[in-house]
KEKE-434909 format. One record per residue (C-alpha): y, z, x; residue number from 1; residue in one letter. Coordinates in Angstrom, 3 decimals, padded with zeros to 6 digits, m for minus. Each point is the difference from the previous one (the first is absolute). Layout:
% KEKE-434909
<pt <Y,Z,X>,NUM,"a">
...
END
This chain:
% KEKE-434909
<pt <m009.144,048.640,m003.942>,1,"x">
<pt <000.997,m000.500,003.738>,2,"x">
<pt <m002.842,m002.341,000.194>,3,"x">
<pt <000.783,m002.061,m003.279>,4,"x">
<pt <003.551,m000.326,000.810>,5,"x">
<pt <m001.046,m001.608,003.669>,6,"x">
<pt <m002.019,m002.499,m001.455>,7,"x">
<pt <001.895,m000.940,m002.878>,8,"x">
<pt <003.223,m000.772,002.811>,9,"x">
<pt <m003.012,m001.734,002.590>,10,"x">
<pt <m001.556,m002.266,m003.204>,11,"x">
<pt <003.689,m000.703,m000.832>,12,"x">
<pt <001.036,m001.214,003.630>,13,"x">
<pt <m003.268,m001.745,000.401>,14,"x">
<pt <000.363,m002.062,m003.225>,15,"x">
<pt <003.986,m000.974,000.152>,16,"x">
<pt <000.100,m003.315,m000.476>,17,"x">
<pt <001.716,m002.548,002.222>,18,"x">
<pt <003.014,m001.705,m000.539>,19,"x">
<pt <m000.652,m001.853,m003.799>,20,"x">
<pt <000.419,m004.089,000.228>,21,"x">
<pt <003.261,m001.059,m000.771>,22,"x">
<pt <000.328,m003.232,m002.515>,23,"x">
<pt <002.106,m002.367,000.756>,24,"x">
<pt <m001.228,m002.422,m002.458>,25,"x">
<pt <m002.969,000.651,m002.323>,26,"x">
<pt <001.345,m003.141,m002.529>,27,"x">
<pt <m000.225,001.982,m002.953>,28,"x">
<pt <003.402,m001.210,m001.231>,29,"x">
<pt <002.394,m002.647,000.158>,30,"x">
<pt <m001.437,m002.867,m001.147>,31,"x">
<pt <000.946,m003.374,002.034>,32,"x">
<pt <m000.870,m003.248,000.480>,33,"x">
<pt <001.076,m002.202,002.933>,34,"x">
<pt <m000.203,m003.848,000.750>,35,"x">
<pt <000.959,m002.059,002.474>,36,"x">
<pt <m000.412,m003.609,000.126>,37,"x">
<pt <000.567,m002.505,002.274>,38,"x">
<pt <001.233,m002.176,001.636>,39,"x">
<pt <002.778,000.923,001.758>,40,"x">
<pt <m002.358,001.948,002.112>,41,"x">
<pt <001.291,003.322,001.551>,42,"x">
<pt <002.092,001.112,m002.870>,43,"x">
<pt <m001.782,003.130,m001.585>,44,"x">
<pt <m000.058,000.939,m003.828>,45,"x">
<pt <001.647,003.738,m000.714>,46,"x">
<pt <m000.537,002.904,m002.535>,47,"x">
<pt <001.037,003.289,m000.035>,48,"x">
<pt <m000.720,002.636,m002.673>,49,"x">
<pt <001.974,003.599,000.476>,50,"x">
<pt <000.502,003.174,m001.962>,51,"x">
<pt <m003.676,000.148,000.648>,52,"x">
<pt <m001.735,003.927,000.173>,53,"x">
<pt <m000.374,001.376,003.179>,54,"x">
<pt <m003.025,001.260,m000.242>,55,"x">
<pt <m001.387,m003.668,m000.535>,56,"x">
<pt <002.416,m002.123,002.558>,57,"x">
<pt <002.030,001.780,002.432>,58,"x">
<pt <003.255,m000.244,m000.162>,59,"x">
<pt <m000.176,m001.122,m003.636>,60,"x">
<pt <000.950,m003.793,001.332>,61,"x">
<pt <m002.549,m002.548,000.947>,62,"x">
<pt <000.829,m003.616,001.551>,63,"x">
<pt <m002.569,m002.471,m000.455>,64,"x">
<pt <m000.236,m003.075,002.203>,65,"x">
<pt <m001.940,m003.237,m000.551>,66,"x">
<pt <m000.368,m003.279,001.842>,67,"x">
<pt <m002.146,m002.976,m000.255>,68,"x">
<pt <m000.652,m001.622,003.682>,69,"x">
<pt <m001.209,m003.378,m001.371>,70,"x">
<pt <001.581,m002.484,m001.644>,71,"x">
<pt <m000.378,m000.795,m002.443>,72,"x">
<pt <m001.051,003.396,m001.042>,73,"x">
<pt <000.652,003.363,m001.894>,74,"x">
<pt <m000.577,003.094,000.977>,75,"x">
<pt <m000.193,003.005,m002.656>,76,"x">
<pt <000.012,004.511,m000.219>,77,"x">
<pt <m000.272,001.756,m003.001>,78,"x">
<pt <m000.578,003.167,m001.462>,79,"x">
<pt <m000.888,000.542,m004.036>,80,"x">
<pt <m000.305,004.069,m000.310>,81,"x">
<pt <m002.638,000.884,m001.998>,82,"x">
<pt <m001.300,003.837,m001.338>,83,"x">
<pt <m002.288,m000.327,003.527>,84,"x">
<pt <000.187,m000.709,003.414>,85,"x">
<pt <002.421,m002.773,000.199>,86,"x">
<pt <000.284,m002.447,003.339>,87,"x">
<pt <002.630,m002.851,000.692>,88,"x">
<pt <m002.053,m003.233,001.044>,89,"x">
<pt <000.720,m002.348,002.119>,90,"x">
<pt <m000.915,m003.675,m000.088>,91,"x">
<pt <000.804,m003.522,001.054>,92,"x">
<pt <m000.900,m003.544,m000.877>,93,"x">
<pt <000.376,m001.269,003.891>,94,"x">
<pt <000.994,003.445,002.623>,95,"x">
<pt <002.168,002.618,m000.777>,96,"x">
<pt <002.029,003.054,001.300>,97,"x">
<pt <000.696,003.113,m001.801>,98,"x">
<pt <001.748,002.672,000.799>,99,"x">
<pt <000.738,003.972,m001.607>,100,"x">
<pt <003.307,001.301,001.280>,101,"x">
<pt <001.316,003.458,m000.784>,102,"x">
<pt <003.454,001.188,000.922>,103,"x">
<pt <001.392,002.454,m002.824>,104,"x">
<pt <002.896,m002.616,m000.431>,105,"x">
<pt <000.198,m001.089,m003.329>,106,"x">
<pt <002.339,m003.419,m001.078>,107,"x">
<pt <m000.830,m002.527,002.544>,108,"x">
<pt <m002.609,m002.336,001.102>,109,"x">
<pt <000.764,000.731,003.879>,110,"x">
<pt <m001.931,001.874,002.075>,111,"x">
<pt <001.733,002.769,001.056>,112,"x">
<pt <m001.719,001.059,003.018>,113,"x">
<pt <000.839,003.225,001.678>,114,"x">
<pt <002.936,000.231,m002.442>,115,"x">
<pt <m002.506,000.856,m002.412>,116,"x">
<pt <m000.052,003.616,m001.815>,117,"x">
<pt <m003.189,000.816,m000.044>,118,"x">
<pt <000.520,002.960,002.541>,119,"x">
<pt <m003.778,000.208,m000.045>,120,"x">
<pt <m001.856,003.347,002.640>,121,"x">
<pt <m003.108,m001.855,000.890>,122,"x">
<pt <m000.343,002.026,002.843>,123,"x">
<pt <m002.859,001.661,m001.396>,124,"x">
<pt <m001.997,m002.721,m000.772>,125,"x">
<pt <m001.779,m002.559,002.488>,126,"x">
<pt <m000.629,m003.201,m002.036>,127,"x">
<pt <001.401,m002.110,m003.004>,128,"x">
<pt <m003.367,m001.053,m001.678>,129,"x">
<pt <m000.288,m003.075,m002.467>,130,"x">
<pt <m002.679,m000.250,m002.649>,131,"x">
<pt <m000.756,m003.906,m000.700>,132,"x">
<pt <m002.318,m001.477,m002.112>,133,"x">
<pt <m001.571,m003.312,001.310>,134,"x">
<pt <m002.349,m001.760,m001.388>,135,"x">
<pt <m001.535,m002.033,003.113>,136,"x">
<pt <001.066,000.611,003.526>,137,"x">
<pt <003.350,m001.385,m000.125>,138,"x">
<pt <001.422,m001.061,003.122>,139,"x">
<pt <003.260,001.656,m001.066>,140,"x">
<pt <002.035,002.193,002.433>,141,"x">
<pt <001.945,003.363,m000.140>,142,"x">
<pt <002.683,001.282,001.332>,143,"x">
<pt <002.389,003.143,m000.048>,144,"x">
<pt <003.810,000.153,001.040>,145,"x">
<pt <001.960,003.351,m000.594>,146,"x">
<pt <003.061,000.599,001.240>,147,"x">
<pt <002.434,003.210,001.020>,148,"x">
<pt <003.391,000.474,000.161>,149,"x">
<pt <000.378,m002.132,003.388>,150,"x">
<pt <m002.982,m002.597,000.474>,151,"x">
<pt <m003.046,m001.292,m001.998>,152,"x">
<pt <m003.187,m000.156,001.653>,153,"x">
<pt <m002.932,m002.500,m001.226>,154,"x">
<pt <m003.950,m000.330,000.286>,155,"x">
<pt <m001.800,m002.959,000.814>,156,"x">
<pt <m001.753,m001.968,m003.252>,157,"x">
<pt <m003.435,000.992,m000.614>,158,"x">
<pt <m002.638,m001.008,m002.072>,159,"x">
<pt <m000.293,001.591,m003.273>,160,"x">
<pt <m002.879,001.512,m001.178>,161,"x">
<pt <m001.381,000.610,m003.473>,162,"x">
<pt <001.121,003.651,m000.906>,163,"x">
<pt <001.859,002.399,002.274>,164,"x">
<pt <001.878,m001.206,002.975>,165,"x">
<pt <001.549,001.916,002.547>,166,"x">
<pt <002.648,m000.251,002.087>,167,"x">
<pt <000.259,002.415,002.691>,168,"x">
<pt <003.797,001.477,001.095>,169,"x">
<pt <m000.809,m000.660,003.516>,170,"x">
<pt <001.752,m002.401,002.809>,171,"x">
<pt <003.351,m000.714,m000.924>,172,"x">
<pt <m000.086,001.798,m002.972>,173,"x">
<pt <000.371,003.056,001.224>,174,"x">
<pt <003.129,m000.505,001.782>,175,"x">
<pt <001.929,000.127,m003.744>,176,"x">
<pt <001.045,003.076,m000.877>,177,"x">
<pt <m002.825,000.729,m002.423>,178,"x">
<pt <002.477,002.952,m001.622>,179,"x">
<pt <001.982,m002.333,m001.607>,180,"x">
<pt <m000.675,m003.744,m000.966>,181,"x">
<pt <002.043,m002.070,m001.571>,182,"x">
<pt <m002.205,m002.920,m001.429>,183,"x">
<pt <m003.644,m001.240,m000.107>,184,"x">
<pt <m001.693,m002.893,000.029>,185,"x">
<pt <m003.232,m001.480,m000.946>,186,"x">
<pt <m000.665,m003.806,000.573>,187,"x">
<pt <m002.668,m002.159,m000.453>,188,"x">
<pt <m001.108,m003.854,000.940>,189,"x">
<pt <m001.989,m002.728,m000.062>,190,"x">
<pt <m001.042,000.568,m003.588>,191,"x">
<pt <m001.369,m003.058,m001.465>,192,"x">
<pt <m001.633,m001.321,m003.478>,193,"x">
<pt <m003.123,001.923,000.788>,194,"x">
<pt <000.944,002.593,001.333>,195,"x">
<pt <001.684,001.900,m002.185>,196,"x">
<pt <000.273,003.550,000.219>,197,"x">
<pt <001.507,003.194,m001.888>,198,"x">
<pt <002.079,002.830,001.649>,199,"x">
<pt <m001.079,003.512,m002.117>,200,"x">
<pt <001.911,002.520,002.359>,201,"x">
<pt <001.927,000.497,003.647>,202,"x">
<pt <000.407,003.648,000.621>,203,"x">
<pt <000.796,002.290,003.366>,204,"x">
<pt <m003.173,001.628,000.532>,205,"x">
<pt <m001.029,002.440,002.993>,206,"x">
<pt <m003.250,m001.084,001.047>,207,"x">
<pt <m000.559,003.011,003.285>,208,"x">
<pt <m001.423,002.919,m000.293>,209,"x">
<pt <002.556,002.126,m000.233>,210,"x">
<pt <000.280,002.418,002.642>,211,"x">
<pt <000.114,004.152,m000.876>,212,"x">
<pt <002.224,001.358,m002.286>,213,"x">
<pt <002.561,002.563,000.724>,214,"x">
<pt <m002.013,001.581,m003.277>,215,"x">
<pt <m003.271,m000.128,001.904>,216,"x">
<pt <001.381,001.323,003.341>,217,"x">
<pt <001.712,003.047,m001.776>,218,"x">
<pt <m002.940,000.284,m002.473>,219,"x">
<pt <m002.821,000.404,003.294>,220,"x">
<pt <002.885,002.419,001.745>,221,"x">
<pt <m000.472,002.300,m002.424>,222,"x">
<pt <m003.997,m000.081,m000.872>,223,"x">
<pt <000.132,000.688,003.898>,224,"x">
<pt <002.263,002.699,m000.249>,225,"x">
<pt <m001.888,001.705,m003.383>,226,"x">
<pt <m003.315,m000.355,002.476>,227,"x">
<pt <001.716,001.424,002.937>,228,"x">
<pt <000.762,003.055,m002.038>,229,"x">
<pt <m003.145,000.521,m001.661>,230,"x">
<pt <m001.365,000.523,003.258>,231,"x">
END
């Protein structure tokens, strides 16, 4: 019975899983659709849809940016929700910019930054991963902001690839206070007439291996222990 007991504690410790991925967006609600045209050039195109369910936008608020960067030009994100997995595309007739922004604030079209209310513990997670659809390789660029309760930090654009794209909290990143942050961003650029893309899901994820459990450790402390007395 000894013996059963040991294993079933060493199987459970072995098996834990790590930290789940945490959605931040996974566009399953909310249904939007954003346009900007120009000229004047420079002046982005707002929407914002709250009350949303947290466990499909966090937060329940989600601020959604367009800009066309030609003139004349427009530049368009939308999301129809559907019974399966639902995207927001992104599209423009010259070049365009889009951006996600998530800050818990509901009522306003500004971006509230780190006076957000997300209050978000990434600390156990090491990336914010993207899954994009592209049809061709697009030339389009990524980029992730996030912001604490004193500073934002940002990554450099980089090219987007067709399905998941990850952005590593490394650099400056890590000097937020990963415990608690305030807002998130997710921006995108130089999206033009052909290549158009679709955003299906940004989540925290925790790519590492994770390192031993306290489980484990106090699971192979006692199998050493149960052997130490059979002998």
């Amino acid at each position: 019975m000894r013996n059963r007991l040991l294993t079933a504690l060493l199987f459970t410790a072995l098996t834990a899983p790590a930290a789940s991925a945490l959605t931040i967006d996974n566009f399953e609600e909310g249904d939007f659709t954003v346009t900007d045209t120009s000229p004047p050039l420079g002046v982005p195109t707002l929407g914002e849809q709250s009350g949303l369910s947290s466990s499909n936008v966090t937060g329940g608020v989600r601020l959604v940016r367009a800009l066309s960067e030609g003139s004349p030009g427009t530049a368009t994100t939308s999301l129809t929700t559907t019974g399966g997995d639902d995207g927001a595309t992104a599209s423009a007739s010259v070049e365009g910019a889009f951006s996600f922004f998530y800050d818990g604030v509901a009522g306003g079209l500004a971006n509230s930054g780190s006076a957000g209310t997300l209050n978000l513990d990434l600390s156990l997670y090491d990336s914010i991963v993207v899954s994009i659809a592209t049809p061709i390789p697009s030339g389009a660029d990524l980029r992730l902001t996030m912001w604490d309760a004193t500073s934002s930090r940002t990554t450099a654009f980089r090219p987007v690839v067709n399905g998941t794209n990850t952005i590593d909290f490394e650099g400056g990143l890590l000097l937020l206070d990963l415990t608690s942050i305030k807002a998130i961003q997710i921006a995108l650029q130089e999206v033009g007439p052909l290549t158009g893309l679709t955003v299906y899901d940004i989540s925290a994820e925790s790519t590492q291996v994770p390192e031993p459990t306290t489980a484990l450790l106090l699971s192979l402390g006692l199998a050493g222990i149960a052997v130490a007395r059979k002998r």
